[in-house]
C-alpha positions in Angstrom: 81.8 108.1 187.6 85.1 106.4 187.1 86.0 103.2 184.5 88.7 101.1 185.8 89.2 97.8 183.4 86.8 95.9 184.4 84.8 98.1 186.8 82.9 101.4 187.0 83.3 103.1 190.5 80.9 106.3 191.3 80.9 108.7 194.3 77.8 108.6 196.2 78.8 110.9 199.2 81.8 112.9 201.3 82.1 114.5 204.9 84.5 115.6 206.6 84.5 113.9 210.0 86.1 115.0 213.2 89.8 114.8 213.7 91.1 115.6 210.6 89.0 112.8 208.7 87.9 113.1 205.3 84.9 110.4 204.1 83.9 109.1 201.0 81.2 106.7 200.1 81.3 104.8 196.2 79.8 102.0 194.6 81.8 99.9 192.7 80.0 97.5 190.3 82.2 95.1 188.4 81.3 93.9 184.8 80.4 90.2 186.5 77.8 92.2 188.1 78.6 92.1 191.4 78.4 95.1 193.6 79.9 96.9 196.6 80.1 99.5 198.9 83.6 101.1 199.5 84.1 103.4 202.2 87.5 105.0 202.2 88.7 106.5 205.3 91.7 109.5 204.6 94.0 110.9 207.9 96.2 113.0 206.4 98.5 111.1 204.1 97.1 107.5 205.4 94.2 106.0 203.8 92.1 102.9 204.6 89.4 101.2 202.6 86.4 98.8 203.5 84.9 96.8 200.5 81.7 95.8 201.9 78.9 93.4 200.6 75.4 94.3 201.0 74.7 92.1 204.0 78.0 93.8 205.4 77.0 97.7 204.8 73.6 96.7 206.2 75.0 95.8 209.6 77.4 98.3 209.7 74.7 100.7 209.2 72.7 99.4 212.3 75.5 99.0 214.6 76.3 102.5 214.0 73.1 103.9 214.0 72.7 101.8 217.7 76.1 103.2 219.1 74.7 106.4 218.9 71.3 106.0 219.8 71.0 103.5 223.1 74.7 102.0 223.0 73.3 98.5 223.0 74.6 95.0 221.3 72.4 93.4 218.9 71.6 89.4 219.9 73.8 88.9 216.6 76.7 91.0 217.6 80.2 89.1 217.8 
């Protein structure tokens, strides 16, 4: 667990994925009390970050989970 000013950020999980990708999964919950996921995405020296709400990570979750299980669109997919 990690304070920064006004927030406290804790690892939940890391993998390393194919192609030279490193994951890691944390929550950060802010004093106001609000709450994310952040999953942070590392290629070599690159990095990039999603901040996502719960309604967010939800989907994410289930489009993923679809992709790899019968490939097809939700109804609320855009």
């Amino acid at each position: 667990m990690e304070e920064t000013g006004d927030a406290e950020v804790v690892d939940i999980g890391r993998t390393d994925a194919p192609w030279g990708k490193h994951l890691l999964v944390q929550t950060i919950r802010y004093r106001s009390g609000m709450q994310i996921a952040r999953l942070r995405i590392r290629e070599g020296h690159r990095f990039t970050v999603l901040d996502l709400d719960e309604a967010t990570a939800r989907w994410l979750t289930d489009a993923l989970g679809r992709a790899l299980s019968d490939g097809q669109p939700s109804q609320a997919a855009t």
